[in-house]
C-alpha positions in Angstrom: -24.9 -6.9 22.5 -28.4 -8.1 21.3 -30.2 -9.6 22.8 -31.3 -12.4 20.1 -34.9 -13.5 22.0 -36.1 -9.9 22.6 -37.9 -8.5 19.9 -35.5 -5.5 18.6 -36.9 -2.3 16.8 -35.6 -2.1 13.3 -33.2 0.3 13.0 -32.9 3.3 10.2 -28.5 2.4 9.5 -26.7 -0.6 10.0 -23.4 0.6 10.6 -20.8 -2.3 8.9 -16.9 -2.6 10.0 -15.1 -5.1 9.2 -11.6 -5.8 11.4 -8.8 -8.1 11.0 -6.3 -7.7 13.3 -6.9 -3.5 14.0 -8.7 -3.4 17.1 -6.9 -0.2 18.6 -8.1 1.9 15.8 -11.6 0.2 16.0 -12.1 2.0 19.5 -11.8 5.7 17.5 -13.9 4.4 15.1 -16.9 3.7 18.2 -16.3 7.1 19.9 -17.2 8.7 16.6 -20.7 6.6 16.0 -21.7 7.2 19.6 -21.8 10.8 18.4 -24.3 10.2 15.9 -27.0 8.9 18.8 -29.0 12.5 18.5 -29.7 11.4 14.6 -31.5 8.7 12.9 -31.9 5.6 14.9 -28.5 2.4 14.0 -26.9 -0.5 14.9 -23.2 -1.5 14.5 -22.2 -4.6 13.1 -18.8 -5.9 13.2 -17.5 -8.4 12.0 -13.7 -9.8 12.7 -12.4 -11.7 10.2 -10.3 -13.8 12.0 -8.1 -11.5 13.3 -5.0 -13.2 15.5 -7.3 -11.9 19.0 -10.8 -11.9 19.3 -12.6 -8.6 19.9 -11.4 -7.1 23.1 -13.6 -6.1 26.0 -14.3 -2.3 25.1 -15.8 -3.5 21.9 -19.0 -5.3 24.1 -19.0 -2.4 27.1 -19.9 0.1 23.7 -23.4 -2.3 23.4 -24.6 0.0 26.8 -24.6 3.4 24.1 -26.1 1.6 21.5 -26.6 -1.5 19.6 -23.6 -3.8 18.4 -23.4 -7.1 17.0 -19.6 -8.8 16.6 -19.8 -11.7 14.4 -16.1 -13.4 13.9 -15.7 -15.5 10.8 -12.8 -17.5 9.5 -10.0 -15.5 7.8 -11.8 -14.8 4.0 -11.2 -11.2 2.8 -12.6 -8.1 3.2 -15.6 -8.6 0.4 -16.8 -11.7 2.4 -16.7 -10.4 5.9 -19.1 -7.5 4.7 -21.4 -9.8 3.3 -21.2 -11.8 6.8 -22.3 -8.1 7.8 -25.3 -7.6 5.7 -26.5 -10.6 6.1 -26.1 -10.0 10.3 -27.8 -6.8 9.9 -31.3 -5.7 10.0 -31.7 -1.8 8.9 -33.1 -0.6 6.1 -29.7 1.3 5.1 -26.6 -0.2 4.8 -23.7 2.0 5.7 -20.2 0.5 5.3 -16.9 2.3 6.9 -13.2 0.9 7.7 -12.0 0.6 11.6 -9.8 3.4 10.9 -12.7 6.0 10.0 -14.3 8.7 12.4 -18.0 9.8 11.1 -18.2 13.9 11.8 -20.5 15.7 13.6 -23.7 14.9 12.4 -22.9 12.7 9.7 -25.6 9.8 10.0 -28.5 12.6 10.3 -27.1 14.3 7.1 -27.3 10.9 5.6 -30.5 10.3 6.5 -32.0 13.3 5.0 -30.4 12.8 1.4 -32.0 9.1 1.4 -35.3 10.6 2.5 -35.3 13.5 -0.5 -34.4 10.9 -2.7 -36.2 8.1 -2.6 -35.6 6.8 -5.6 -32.1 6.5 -5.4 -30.2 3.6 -3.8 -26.7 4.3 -3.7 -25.1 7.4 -1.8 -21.2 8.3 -1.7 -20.4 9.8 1.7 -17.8 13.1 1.2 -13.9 11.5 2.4 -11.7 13.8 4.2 -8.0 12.6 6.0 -6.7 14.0 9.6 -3.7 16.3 8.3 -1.9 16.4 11.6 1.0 13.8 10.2 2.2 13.9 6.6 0.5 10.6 5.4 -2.8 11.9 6.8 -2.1 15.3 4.7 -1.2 13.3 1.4 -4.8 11.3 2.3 -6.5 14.4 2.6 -5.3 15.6 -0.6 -5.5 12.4 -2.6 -9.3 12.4 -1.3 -9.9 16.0 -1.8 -8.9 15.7 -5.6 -10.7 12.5 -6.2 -13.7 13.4 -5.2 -13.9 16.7 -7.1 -12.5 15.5 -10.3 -15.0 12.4 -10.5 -17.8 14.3 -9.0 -20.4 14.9 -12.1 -22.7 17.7 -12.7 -25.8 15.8 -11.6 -24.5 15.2 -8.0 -23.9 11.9 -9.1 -19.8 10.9 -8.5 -17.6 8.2 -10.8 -16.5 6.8 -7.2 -17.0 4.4 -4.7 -15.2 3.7 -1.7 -16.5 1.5 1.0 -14.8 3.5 3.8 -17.3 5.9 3.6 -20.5 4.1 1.1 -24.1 3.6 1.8 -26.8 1.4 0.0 -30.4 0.7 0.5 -31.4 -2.8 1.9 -33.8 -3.2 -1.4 -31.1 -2.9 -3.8 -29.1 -5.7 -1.9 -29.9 -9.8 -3.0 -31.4 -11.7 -0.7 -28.2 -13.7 0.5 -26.7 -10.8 1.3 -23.6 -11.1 -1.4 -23.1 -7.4 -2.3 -19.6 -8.0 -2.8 -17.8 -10.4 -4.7 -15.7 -13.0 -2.6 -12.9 -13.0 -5.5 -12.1 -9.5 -4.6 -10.1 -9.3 -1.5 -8.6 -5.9 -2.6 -10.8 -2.9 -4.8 -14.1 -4.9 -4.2 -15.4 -1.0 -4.1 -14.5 -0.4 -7.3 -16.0 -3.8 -8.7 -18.9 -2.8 -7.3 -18.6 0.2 -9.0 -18.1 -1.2 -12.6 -21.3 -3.1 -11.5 -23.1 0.3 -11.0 -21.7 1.9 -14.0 -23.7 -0.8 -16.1 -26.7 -0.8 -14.8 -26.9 3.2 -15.2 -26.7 4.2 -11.1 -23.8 6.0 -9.9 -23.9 6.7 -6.5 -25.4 10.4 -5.1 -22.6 12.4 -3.3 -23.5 13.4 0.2 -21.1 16.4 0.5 -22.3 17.2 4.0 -21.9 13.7 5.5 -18.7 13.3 6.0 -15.9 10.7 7.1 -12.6 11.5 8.3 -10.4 8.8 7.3 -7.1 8.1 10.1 -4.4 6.8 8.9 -1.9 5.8 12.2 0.5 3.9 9.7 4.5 4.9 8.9 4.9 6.0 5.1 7.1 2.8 5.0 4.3 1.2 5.8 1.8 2.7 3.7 4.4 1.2 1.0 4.6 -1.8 1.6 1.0 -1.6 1.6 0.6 -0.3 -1.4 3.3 -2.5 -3.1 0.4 -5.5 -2.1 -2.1 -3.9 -2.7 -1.2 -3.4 -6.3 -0.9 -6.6 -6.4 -3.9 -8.4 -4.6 -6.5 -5.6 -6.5 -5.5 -6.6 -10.3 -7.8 -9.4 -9.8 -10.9 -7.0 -9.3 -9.2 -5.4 -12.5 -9.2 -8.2 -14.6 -13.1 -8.9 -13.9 -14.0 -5.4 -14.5 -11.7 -5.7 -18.0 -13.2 -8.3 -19.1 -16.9 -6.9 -18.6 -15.9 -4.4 -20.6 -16.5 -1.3 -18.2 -14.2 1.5 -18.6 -13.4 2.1 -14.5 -9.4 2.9 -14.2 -8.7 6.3 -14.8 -6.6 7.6 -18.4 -3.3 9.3 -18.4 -5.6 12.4 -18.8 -7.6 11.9 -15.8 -4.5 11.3 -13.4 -2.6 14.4 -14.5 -5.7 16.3 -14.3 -5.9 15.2 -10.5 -2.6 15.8 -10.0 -3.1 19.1 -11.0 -5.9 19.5 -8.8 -3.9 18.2 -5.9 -1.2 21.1 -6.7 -3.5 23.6 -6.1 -5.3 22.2 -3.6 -1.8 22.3 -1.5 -2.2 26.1 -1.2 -6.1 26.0 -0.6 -5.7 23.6 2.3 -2.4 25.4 3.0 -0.8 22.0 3.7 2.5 22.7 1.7 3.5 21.1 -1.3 4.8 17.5 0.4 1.6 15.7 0.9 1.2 16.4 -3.3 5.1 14.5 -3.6 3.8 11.7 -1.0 0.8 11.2 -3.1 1.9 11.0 -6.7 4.9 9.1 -5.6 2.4 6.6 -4.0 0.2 6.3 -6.8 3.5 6.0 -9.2 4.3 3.0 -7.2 0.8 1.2 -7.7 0.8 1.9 -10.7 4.5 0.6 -11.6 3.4 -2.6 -9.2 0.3 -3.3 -11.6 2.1 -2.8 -14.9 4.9 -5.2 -13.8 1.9 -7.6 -12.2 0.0 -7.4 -15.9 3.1 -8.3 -18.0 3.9 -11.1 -16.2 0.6 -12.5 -16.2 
């Protein structure tokens, strides 16, 4: 841990995770960022958000590879805990990932060089891929795979934002540290988003810094997930509606994906399963929102 009366360098990344109640996946998570020590200097901040058990041992014995900070807050959301992080943090690039992520090979040093050859943008989207050794982590890897090429623009600029694999510079953040809106305790990516969209700065896509995202739940699971999350997000929605920023996607823009996704099965020879996993996940979100809306 830090040592909060010695005098600390500051470092190039803070590294932001916030946990609530997956520890075991945070340990992955670790291995991976101790892999990035060759590359630009970071710190790790995370911050439990009141998880049932407070950060196990491993979590401290990682401070002897390099910096980390645990902060533990009461229970408030994901938007709130990585503000707690920002505002606990001290480099001059935020980079935000989920406990269930595993940066690649150098993916920090890949980073570093896009923020360096552009120094007058702010924002940077790091390239998503899943694990495809299970069939959820296959439909992932298609889902992201998709997404990423259908929103990606012609400028290198990309219509996407997802905090499990986002960096931003220190100088666009306020000075409280509130980057993300405490309403929001699901899609507070893409609310940050519509915020980006209206001031004209879409984040730059890093292609070559790249985030493997794990998924270790059941299918069932990932349901019942989904089923909530449908729910708990449509208050992101209704802000970004009533700003009047045009963020969810058309009926165009999702059969186009799925599209994508079809032929992406036989590029990433990965069978055509993942594609039924993923549309039938999505067809579920979306059935859960349009139910949520005309009741409310």
């Amino acid at each position: 841990m830090k040592d909060p009366n010695t005098p600390q360098p500051v470092p190039f990344f803070s590294v932001i995770v916030a946990v609530y109640n997956d520890w075991p996946a945070l340990e992955g998570c670790l291995n991976s960022l101790a892999q990035q020590k060759a590359g630009p200097s970071f710190e790790m901040v995370v911050v439990d958000d009141g998880s049932r058990d407070p950060a196990p041992e491993f979590v401290a014995n990682w401070s002897r590879v390099f910096p980390i900070t645990v902060v533990r807050q009461e229970h408030a959301g994901i938007s709130v805990a990585r503000n707690k992080g920002i505002q606990t943090s001290d480099g001059t690039v935020l980079v935000f990932i989920d406990a269930d992520c595993r940066m690649q090979a150098g993916c920090l040093t890949a980073l570093e060089q896009k923020t360096t050859e552009a120094p007058a943008e702010n924002c940077f989207q790091l390239r998503l891929i899943g694990n495809c050794a299970n069939l959820v982590g296959s439909a992932e890897h298609l889902r992201l795979i998709a997404l990423q090429r259908h929103l990606l623009q012609p400028n290198g600029r990309i219509r996407y934002l997802n905090t499990a694999g986002f960096a931003i510079r220190r100088s666009k953040v306020s000075e409280d540290g509130n980057l993300f809106n405490p309403i929001a305790v699901r899609a507070e990516d893409t609310l940050l988003l519509s915020t980006l969209v209206r001031l004209g700065e879409l984040p730059i896509f890093v292609s070559n810094a790249v985030v493997q995202h794990r998924i270790t739940m059941s299918l069932a699971a990932c349901l019942r997930k989904d089923v909530r999350s449908a729910y708990l997000e449509r208050r992101a929605f209704d802000i970004i509606e009533a700003r009047g920023v045009a963020i969810q996607m058309t009926n165009q823009d999702r059969w186009a994906i799925m599209s994508s996704m079809w032929q992406a099965t036989d590029e990433a020879a990965l069978g055509k399963l993942p594609w039924f996993v993923v549309t039938g996940r999505q067809a579920l979100r979306l059935l859960v929102s349009t139910v949520y809306r005309i009741f409310h």
